[in-house]
C-alpha positions in Angstrom: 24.8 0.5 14.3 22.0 -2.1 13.8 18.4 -1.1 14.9 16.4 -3.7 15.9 13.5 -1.7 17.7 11.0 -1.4 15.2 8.3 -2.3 17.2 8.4 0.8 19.0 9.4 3.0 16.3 10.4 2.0 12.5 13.4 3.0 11.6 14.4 4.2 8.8 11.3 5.7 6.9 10.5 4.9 3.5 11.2 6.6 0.6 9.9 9.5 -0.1 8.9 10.4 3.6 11.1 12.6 4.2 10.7 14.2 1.1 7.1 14.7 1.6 7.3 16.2 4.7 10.3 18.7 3.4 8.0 19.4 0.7 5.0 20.3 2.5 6.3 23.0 4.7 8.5 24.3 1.8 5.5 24.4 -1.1 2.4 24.4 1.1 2.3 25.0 4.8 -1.1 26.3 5.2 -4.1 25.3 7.0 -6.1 22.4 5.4 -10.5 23.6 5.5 -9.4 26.7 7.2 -9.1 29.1 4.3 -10.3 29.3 1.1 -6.9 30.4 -0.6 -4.6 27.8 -3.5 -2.6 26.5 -0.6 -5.3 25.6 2.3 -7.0 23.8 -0.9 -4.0 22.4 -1.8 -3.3 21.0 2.0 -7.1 19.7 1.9 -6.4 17.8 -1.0 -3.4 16.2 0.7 -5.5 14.9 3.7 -8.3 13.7 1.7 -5.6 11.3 -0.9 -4.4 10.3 2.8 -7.4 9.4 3.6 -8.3 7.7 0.4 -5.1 5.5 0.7 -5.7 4.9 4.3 -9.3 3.5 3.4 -8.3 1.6 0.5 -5.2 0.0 2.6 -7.7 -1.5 4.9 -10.3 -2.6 2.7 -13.1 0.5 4.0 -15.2 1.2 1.2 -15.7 4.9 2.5 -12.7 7.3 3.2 -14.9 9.7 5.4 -15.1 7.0 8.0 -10.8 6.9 8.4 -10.6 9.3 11.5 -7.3 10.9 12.2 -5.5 10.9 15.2 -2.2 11.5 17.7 -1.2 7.8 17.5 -2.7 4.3 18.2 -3.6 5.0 21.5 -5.4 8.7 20.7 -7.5 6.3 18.3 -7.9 3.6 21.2 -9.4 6.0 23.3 -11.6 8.0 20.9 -13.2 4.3 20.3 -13.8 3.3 23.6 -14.6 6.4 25.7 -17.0 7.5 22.4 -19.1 4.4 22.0 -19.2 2.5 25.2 -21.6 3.6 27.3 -22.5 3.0 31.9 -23.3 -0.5 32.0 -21.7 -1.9 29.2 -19.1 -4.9 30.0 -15.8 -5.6 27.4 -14.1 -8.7 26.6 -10.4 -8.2 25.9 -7.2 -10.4 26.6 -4.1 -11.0 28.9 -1.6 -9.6 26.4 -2.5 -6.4 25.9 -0.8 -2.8 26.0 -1.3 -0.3 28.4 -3.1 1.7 25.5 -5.6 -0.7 26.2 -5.9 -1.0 29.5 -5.5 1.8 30.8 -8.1 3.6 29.2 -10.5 0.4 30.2 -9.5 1.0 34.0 -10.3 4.1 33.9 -13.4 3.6 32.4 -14.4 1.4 35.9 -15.0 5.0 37.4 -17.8 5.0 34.3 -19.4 2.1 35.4 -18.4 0.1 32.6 -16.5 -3.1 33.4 -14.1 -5.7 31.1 -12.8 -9.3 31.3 -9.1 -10.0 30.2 -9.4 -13.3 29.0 -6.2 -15.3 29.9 -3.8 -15.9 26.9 -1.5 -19.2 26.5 2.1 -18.9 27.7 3.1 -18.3 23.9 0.2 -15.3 23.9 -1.8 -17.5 21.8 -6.4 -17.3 22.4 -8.7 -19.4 21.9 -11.7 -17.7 20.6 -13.9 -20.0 22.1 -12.1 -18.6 25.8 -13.6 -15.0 24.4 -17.1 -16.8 23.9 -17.5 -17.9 26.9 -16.5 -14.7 28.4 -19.3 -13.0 27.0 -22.7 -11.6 29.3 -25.3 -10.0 28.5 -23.9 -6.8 29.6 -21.4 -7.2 26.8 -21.0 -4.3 24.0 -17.7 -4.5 22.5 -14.4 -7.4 21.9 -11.9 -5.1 22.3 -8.2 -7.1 21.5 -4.2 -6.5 19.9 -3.9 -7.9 16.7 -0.6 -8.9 17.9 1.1 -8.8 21.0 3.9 -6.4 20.9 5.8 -8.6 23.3 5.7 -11.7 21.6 4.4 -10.8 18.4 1.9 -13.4 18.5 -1.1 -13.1 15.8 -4.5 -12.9 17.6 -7.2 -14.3 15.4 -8.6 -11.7 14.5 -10.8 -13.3 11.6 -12.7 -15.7 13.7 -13.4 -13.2 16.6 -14.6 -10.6 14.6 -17.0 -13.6 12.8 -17.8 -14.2 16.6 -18.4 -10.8 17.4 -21.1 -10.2 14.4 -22.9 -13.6 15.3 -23.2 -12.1 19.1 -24.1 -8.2 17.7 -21.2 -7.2 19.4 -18.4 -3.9 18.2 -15.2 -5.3 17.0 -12.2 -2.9 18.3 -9.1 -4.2 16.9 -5.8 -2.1 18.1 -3.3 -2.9 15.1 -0.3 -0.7 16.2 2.3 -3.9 15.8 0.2 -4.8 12.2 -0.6 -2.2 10.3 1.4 -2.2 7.6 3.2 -6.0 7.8 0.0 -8.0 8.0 -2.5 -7.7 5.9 -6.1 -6.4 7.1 -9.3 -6.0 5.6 -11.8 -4.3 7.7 -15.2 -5.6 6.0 -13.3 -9.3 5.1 -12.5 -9.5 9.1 -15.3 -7.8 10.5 -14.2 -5.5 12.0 -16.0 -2.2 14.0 -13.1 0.0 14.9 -9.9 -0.4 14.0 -7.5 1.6 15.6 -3.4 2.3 13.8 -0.2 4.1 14.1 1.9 5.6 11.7 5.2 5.2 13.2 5.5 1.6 13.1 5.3 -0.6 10.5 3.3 1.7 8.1 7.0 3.5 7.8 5.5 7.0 8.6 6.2 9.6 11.3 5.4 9.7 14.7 2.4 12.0 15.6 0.6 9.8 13.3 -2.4 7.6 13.7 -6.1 6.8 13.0 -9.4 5.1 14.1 -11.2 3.7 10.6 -14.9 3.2 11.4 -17.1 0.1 9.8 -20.5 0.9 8.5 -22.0 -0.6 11.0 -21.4 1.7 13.7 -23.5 4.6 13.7 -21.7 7.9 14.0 -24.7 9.0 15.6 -24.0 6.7 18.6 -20.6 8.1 19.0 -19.8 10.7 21.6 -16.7 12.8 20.5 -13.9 12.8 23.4 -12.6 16.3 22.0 -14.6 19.2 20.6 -13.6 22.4 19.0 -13.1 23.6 15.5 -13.1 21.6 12.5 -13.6 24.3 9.6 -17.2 22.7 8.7 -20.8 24.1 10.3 -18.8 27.3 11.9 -21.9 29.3 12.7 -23.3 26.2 15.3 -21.9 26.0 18.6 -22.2 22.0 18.3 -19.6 19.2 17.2 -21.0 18.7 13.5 -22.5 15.1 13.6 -20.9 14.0 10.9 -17.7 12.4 10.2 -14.9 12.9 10.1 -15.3 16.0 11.6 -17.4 14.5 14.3 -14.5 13.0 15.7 -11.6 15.5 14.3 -11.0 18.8 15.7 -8.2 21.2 15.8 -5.5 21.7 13.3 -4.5 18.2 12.0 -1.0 16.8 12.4 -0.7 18.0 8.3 3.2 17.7 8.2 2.7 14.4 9.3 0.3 13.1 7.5 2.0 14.4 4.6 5.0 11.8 5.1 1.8 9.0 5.8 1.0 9.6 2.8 4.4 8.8 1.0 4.9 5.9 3.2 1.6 4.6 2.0 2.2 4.9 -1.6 5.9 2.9 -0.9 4.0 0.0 0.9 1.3 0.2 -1.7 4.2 -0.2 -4.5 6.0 -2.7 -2.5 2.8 -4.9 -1.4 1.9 -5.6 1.9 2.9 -9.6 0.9 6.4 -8.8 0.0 6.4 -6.7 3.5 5.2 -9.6 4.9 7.5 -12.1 3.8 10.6 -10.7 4.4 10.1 -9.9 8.0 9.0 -13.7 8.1 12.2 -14.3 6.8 13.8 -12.4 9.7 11.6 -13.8 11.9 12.5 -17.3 10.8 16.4 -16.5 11.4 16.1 -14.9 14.2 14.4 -17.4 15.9 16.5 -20.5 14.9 19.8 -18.5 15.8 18.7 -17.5 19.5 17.0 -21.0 19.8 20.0 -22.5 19.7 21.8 -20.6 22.3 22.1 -22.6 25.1 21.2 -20.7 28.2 18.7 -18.6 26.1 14.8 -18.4 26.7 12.8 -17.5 23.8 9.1 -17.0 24.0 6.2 -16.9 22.1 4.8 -19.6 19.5 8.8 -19.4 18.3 7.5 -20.1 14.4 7.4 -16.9 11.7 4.0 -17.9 10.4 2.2 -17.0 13.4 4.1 -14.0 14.5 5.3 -10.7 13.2 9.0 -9.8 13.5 8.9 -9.3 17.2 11.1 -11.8 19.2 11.5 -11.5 23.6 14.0 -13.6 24.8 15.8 -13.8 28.2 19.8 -14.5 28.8 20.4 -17.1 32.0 21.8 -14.8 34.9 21.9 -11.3 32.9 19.1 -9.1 33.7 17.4 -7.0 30.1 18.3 -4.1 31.5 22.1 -5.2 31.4 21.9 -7.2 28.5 20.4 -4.6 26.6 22.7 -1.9 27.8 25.7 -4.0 26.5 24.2 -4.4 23.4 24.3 -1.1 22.6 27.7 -0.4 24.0 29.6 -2.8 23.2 27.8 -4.5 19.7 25.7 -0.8 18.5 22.4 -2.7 19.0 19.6 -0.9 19.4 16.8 -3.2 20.9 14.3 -2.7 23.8 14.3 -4.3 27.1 11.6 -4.8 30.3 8.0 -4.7 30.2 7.5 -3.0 27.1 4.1 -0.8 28.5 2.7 -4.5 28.8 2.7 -5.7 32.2 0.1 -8.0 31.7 1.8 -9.8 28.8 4.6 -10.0 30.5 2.8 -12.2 33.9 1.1 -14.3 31.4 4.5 -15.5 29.9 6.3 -15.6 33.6 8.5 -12.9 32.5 6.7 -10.1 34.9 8.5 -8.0 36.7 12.1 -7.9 35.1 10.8 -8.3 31.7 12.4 -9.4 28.1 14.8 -8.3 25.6 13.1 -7.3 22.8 14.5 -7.9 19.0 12.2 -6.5 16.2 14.1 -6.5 13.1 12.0 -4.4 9.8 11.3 -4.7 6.1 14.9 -3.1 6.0 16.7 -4.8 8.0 19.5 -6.9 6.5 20.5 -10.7 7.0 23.4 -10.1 8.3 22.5 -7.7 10.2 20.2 -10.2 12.4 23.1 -13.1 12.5 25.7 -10.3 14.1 23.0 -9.7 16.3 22.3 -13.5 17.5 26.1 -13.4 17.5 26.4 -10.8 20.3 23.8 -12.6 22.1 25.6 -15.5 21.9 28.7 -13.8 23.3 27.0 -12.5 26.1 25.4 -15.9 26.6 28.8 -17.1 27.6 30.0 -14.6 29.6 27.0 -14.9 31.7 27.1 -18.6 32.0 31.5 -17.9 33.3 30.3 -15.5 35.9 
């Protein structure tokens, strides 16, 4: 079997994830700032070095601002439904997920409005297309860091430099970066930034988090949830403070648990090495299906400016088929159709069958990606005999 879905889900886990999970309902179990006992102290402590890592992996020079949530989208909607307010207009793009864009939709009935500012065919933006989009209604530049279609790298640098020139909030969703791509919240500029555990940070699913810049005020934030938090028990009120402002309920402990292991591998392996070597997938991948005649790649097609997230199409063989074959007949494991991005998909053309989707990880193998490009190249020609 070859996996080669890692943009949805990583797979495998790094080292030690497992363990740390095992560990933690084995040793500890308990209830972290609900107790007062060795082992609700000892699960406290756990959250609070996840936190700490979590901070210092994106550069935030305060751990009590790294909010913890479901999942990259949780953390979306936490952001946007807490600080936007009636009124207030959003620029975002034409590649972005549903966890995006639904949540601004919905947000309409609000009264609060967004532009998607159209992206290249290769999901590329021009900053200066986000510039103009701006009004005077504008709050926040909400935008992927990369398009989990294409993999395309936004520039995040430049429009979070925009943003701060404008006084604007910075919301950057980096489900298909953390973890691969380096990110510093205070170097970028960046308001909100909003991750998942389960992709390329190597962690478990149920993970996530929104990490909040010092510029935005926690007391302009209006929790989406409320409930108990372990901190100011006697009010009847959300404490204002965070993280507990924004945190409520039992925390996803088991989970973060593994987070926290996955974060000490990718902190022992550097983001840089993680970096290069799903460029060096990226790079293979890319010349093999290339070369295919009969075989559509999109995106900017060059590893520099992408993560390791390829779409492609096969002349006169649906996704759908293509990637059931795969499995079936090669054990690939890819994902095909519109990938919860409908809107990426009608900016490349590809809108509403879709793309195959090959996302090869930091533990993938080289040979693993040339069998793969192999099977597409059988299938390739049995389309083109049909």
């Amino acid at each position: 079997m070859i996996y080669l879905d890692n943009a949805a889900t990583s797979w495998p886990k790094a080292p030690g994830v497992a363990e740390a999970i095992t560990r933690f309902l084995t040793d500890v179990g308990a209830n972290p700032g609900r107790s007062g006992h060795r082992l609700s102290i000892e699960a406290a402590r756990m959250v609070s070095t996840v936190r700490e890592l979590t901070a210092g992996l994106f550069g935030s020079p305060d751990p009590l601002r790294v909010v913890f949530t479901l999942n990259v989208t949780h953390a979306i909607n936490v952001a946007l439904q807490g600080v936007l307010r009636p009124g207030d207009h959003v620029v975002t793009s034409s590649v972005e997920h549903n966890s995006m864009i639904r949540p601004l939709n919905a947000l309409r009935e609000a009264g609060i409005s967004f532009t998607a500012v159209a992206c290249a065919s290769d999901g590329s933006l021009d900053p200066a297309d986000i510039e103009a989009s701006i009004t005077p209604a504008t709050a926040m530049i909400a935008l992927t860091h990369a398009s989990n279609v294409l993999g395309t790298l936004l520039p995040a640098e430049r429009i979070g430099a925009l943003a701060r020139e404008r006084g604007l909030l910075f919301l950057l969703d980096a489900a298909s970066t953390a973890g691969c791509v380096p990110i510093d919240i205070v170097a970028d500029n960046i308001d909100l930034l909003a991750f998942t555990g389960h992709k390329a940070l190597l962690g478990p699913t149920g993970t996530g988090g929104l990490v909040i810049g010092e510029r935005v005020n926690p007391a302009r934030i209006r929790p989406v949830f409320q409930g108990g938090t372990g901190s100011r028990s006697a009010t009847e009120s959300q404490p204002p403070f965070l993280p507990d402002l924004l945190e409520c309920g039992t925390l996803n402990t088991t989970g973060l648990a593994g987070l926290g292991a996955a974060f000490a591998w990718i902190n022992a392996t550097g983001i840089h090495h993680i970096q290069n070597t799903c460029r060096t997938h990226t790079r293979l991948l890319l010349e093999r299906l290339q070369a295919i005649p009969g075989v559509s790649v999109y995106g900017p097609r060059d590893a520099s400016l992408q993560t390791a997230t390829v779409s492609f199409n096969i002349q006169g063989m649906s996704p759908s088929r293509a990637g059931q074959l795969l499995d079936e007949r090669f054990g690939i494991l890819c994902r095909v159709g519109l990938h919860c991005a409908p809107r990426a998909h009608t900016t490349i053309g590809t809108f509403p069958h879709g793309t195959i989707r090959f996302s090869p990880g930091v533990f993938s193998a080289q040979d693993e990606i040339a069998i793969a490009a192999d099977a597409v190249e059988c299938l390739n020609r049995e389309a083109r005999c049909e």
